[in-house]
C-alpha positions as CSV (number, residue, x, y, z in Angstrom):
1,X,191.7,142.8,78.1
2,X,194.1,145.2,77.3
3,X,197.1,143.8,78.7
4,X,196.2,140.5,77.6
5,X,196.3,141.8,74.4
6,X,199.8,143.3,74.3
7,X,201.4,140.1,76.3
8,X,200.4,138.4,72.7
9,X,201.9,141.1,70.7
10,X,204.7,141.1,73.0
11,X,205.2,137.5,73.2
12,X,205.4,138.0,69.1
13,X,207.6,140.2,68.8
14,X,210.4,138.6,70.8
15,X,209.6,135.3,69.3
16,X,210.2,137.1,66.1
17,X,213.5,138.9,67.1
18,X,215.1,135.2,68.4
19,X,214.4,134.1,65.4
20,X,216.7,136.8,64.2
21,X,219.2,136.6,66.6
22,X,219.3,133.3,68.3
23,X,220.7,130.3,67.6
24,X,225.0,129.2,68.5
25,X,224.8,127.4,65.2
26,X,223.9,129.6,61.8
27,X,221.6,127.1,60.6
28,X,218.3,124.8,61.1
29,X,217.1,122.0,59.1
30,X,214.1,120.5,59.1
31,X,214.2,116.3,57.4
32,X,211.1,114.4,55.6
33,X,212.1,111.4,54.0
34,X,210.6,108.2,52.7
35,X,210.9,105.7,55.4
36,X,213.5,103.9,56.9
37,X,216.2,107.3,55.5
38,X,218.0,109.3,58.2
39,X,217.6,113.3,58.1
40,X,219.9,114.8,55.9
41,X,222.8,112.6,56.3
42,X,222.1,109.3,53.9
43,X,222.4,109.6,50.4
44,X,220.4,108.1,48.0
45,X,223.9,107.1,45.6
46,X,225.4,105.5,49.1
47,X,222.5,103.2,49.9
48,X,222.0,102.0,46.8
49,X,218.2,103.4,47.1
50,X,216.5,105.3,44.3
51,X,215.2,107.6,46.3
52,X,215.7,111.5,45.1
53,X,217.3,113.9,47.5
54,X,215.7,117.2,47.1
55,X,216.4,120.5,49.8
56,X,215.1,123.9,50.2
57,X,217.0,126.4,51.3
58,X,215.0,129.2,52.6
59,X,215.9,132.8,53.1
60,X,215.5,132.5,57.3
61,X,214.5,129.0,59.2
62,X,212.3,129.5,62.7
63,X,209.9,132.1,61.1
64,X,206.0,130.7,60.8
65,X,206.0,131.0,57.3
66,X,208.8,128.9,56.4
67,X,207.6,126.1,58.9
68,X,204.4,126.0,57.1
69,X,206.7,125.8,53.8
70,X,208.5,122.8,55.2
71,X,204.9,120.9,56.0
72,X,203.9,121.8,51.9
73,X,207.2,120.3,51.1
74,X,207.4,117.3,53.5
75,X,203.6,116.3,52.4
76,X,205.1,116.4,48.6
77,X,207.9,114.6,49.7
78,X,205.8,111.6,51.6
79,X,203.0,111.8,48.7
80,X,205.8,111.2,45.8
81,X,208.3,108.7,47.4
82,X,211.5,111.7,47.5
83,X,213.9,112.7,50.7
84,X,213.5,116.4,51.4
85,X,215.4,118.7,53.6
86,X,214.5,122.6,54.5
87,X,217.6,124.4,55.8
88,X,219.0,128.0,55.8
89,X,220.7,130.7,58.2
90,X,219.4,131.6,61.7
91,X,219.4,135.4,60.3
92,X,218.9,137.3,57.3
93,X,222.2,137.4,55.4
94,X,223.2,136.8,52.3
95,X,226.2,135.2,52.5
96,X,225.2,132.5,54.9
97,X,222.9,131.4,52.7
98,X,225.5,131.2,50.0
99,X,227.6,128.6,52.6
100,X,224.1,126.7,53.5
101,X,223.7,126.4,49.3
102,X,226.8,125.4,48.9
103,X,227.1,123.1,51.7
104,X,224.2,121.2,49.5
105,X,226.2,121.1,46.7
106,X,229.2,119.3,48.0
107,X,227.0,116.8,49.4
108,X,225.5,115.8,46.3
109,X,221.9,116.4,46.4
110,X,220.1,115.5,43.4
111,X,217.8,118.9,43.6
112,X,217.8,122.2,45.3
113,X,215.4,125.2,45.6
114,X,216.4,128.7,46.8
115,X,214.3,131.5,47.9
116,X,217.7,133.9,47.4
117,X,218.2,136.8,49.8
118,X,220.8,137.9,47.0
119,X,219.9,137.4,43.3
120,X,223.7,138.6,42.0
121,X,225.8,136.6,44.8
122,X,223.7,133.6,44.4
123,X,224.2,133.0,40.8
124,X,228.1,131.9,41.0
125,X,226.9,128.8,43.2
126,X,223.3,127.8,41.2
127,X,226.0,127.8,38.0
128,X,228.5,125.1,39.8
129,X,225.1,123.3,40.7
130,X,223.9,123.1,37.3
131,X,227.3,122.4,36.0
132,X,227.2,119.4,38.5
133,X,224.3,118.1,37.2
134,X,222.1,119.2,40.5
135,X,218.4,120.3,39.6
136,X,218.0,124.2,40.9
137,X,215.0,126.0,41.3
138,X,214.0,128.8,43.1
139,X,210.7,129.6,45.0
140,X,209.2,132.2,46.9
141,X,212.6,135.3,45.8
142,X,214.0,134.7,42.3
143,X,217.1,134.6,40.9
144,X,216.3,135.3,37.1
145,X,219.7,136.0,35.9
146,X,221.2,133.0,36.8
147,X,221.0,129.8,35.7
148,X,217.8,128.7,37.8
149,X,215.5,126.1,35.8
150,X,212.7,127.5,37.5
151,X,211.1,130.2,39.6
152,X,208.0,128.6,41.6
153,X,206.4,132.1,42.2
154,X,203.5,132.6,45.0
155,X,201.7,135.1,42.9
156,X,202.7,137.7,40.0
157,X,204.9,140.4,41.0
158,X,202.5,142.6,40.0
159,X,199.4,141.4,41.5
160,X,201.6,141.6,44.9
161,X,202.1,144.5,44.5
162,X,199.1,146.2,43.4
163,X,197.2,144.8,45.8
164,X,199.2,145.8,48.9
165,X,198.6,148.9,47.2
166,X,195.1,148.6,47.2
167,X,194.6,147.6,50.8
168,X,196.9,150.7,52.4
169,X,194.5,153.4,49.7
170,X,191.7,151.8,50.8
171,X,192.3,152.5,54.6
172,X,193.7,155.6,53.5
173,X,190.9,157.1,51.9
174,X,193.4,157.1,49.0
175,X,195.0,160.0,50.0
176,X,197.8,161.1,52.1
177,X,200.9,160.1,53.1
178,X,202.4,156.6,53.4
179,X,205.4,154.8,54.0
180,X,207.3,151.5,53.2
181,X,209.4,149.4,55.0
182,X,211.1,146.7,53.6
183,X,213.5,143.8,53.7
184,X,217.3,143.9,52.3
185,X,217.5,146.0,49.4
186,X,219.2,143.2,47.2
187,X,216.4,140.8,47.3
188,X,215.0,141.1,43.6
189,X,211.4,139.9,44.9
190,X,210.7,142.5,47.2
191,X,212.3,144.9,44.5
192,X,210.0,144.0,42.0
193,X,207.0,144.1,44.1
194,X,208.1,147.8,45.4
195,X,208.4,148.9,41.6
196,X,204.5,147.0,41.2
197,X,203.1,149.3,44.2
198,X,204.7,152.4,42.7
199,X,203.1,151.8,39.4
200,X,199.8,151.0,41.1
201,X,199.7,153.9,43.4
202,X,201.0,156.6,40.4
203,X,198.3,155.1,38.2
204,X,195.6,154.5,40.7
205,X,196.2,157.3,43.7
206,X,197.5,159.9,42.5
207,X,196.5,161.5,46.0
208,X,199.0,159.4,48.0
209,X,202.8,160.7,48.3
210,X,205.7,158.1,49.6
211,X,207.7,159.7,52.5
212,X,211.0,158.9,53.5
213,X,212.0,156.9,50.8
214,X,211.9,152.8,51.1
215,X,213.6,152.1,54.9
216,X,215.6,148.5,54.4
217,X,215.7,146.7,57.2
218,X,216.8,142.7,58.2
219,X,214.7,142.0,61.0
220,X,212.1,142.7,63.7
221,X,214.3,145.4,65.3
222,X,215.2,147.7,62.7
223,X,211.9,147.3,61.7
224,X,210.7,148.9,64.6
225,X,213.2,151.5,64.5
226,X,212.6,152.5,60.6
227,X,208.8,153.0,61.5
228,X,209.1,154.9,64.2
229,X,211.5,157.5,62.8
230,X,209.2,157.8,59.8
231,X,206.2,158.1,62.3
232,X,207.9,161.3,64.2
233,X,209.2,162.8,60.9
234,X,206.2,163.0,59.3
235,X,203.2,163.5,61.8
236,X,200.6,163.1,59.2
237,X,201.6,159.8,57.9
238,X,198.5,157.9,57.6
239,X,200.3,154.4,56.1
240,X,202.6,151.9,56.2
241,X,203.4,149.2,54.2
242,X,205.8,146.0,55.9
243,X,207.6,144.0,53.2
244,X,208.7,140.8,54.7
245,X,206.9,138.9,57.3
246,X,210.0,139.2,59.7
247,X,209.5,143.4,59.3
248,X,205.9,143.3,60.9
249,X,206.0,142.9,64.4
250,X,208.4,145.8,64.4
251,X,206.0,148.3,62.2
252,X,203.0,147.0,64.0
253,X,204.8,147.8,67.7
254,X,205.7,151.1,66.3
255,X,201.9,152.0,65.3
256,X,201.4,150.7,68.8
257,X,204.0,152.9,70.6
258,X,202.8,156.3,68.7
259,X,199.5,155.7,70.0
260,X,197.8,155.3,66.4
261,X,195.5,152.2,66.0
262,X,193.5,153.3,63.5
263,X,194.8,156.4,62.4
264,X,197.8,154.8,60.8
265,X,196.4,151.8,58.6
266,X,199.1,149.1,58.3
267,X,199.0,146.4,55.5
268,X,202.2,144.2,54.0
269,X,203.1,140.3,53.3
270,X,202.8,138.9,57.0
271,X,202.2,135.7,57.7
272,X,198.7,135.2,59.2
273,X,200.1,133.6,62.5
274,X,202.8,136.3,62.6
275,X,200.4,139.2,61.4
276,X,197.4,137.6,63.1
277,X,197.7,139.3,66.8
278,X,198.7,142.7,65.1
279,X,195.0,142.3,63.2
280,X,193.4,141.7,66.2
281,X,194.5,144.2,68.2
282,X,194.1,146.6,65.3
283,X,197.8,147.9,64.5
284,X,197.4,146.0,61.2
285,X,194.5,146.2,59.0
286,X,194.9,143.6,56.8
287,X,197.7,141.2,55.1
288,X,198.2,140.2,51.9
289,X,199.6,136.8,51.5
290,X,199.3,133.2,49.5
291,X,199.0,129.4,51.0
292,X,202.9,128.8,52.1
293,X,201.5,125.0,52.2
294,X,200.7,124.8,49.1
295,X,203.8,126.7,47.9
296,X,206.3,124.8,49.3
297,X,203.9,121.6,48.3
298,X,204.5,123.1,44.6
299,X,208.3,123.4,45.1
300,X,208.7,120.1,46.1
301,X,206.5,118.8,43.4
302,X,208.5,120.7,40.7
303,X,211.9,120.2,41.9
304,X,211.1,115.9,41.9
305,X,209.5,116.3,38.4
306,X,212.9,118.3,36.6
307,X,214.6,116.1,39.2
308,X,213.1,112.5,37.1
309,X,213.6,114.3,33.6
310,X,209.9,115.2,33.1
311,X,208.8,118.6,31.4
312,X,206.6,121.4,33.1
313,X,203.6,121.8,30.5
314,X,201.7,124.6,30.0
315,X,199.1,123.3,32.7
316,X,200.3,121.0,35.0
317,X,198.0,119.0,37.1
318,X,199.2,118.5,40.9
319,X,198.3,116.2,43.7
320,X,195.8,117.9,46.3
321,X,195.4,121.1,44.3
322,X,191.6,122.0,42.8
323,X,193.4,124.1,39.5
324,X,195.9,123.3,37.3
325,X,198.8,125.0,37.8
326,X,200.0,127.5,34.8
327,X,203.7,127.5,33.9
328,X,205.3,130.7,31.5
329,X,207.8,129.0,29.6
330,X,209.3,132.3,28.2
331,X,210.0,133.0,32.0
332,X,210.6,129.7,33.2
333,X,207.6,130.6,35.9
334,X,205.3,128.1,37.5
335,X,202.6,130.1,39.3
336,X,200.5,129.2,42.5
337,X,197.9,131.5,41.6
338,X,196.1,134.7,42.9
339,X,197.3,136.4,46.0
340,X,195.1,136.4,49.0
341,X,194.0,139.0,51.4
342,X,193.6,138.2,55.4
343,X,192.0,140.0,58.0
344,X,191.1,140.0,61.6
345,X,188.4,137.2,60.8
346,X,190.2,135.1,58.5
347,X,193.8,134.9,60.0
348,X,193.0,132.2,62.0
349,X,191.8,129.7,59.3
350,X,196.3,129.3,58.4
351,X,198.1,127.7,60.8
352,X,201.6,129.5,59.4
């Protein structure tokens, strides 16, 4: 059982690290259109259609999380008669992203959405967008200095936060010491959600210190790196906290390594299918995360209503979802709703 268990954390982790690192090209795209369109290439000017042509450019393609994004956004896409596109680069970085954006741009899509890896070397190429009469967005990482219509947020920043915080004091025993590794150190949602679990934790647990500073990391790799130097420098670290879905394999592996199920509890924004074998196997305790279907359902929804001139109301009703939505319009912020936490024995109800 044992080694059955780390061939699946294995398996994981290298699919994990591809995604990373693979790929000749730098970027992936995944096509839904209304029928009869070609992916990506027609345009909706050139074939005399009415059809809207609406992409999402997401911060890394081949991660589980954005393929369940892409289904939320290609189900809006078939349910509302629009042409949608998910694209970005093969690996964290910034400035691909940028290209992949502006590569968009020049082809004249009538809506974009962005979930920035950047928030300041984004904003150049959403103002050029705007100024070209392209509908912008963000979703999932904001970009609230630019010139973004709006951010389709997963959860508040501070609810994120807090309860990630929550989950690590709880395994804990709300005392001790903890760590954090995150994703790049210019992405202003994972910046925000580090200065929510600070709040929490000085309000809350005053018993809890932060060791070793935040670690930054890209991918998988460093991941596993960062961890494991926090796990040797401090032998009484009794948490860790991993940002970004692509940084959990790599802190769950380390836990692993060290030989520290269950003295270490592990909590952070996985994926369930990414976190999921790390939960079972007990490196992880729990994950705190939202329904990337319905979020990149929302997205797509939002970006074809601005798209057709309609206004985002206080409440806003949307196909397939039980609540009304709530948009801030002092923050230009349409919300999915609570975050959720998964465990061993509800990871497997998400297929992302």
């Amino acid at each position: 059982m044992e080694s059955k268990k780390r061939i699946m954390v294995g398996a994981t982790i290298l699919a994990a690290v591809l995604a990373m690192s693979s790929c000749s090209s730098t970027e992936t795209t995944s096509t839904s259109e209304a029928p009869s369109s070609s992916a990506g290439s027609s345009s909706s000017q050139e074939s005399g259609s009415t059809e809207l042509r609406l992409a999402m450019v997401t911060q890394i393609e081949g991660i589980p999380y954005f393929a369940g994004f892409a289904k939320g956004g290609e189900q809006a896409a078939q349910d509302s008669g629009f042409s949608y596109t998910q694209t970005g680069p093969a690996k964290v970085d910034s400035a691909e992203q940028v290209r992949v954006f502006d590569n968009l741009v020049t082809q004249g899509y009538d809506g974009i959405a962005i979930s920035p890896l950047d928030a300041t070397s984004i904003n150049p190429s959403i103002a050029k967008a705007r100024a070209a009469g392209i509908t912008v967005i963000t979703s999932d990482a904001d970009a609230p200095d630019s010139e973004r219509q709006v951010f389709v947020s997963q959860a508040t920043d501070d609810a994120l936060g807090a309860t990630a915080m929550d989950e690590i004091a709880k395994g804990m025993g709300e005392q001790g010491q903890y760590g954090i590794i995150s994703g790049s150190a210019d992405t202003q949602t994972f910046i925000n959600w580090l200065a929510a679990m600070d709040k929490r934790q000085k309000e809350a647990y005053p018993n809890m210190e932060l060791v070793g500073g935040v670690r930054h990391t890209l991918d998988s790799a460093a991941a596993l790196t960062e961890a494991q130097n926090l796990i040797t420098a401090f032998p009484d670290l009794k948490g860790l906290i991993a940002v970004p879905s692509t940084a959990v394999p790599g802190v769950a592996q380390a836990i692993q390594n060290s030989g520290k199920n269950g003295e270490i509890t592990m909590t952070g924004y996985g994926s369930p299918q990414t976190a999921g074998p790390f939960l079972d196997e007990g490196s992880m305790t729990s994950t705190v995360f939202w329904d990337a279907k319905q979020l990149g359902y929302l997205t797509g929804w939002a970006m074809d209503q601005l798209a057709r001139g309609e206004t985002l109301q206080a409440e806003n009703t949307v196909p397939g979802f039980d609540q009304p939505v709530m948009y801030d319009d002092a923050t230009k912020t349409l919300l999915l709703g609570d975050p959720i936490v998964i465990t061993k024995d509800t990871w497997n109800n998400y297929d992302f």
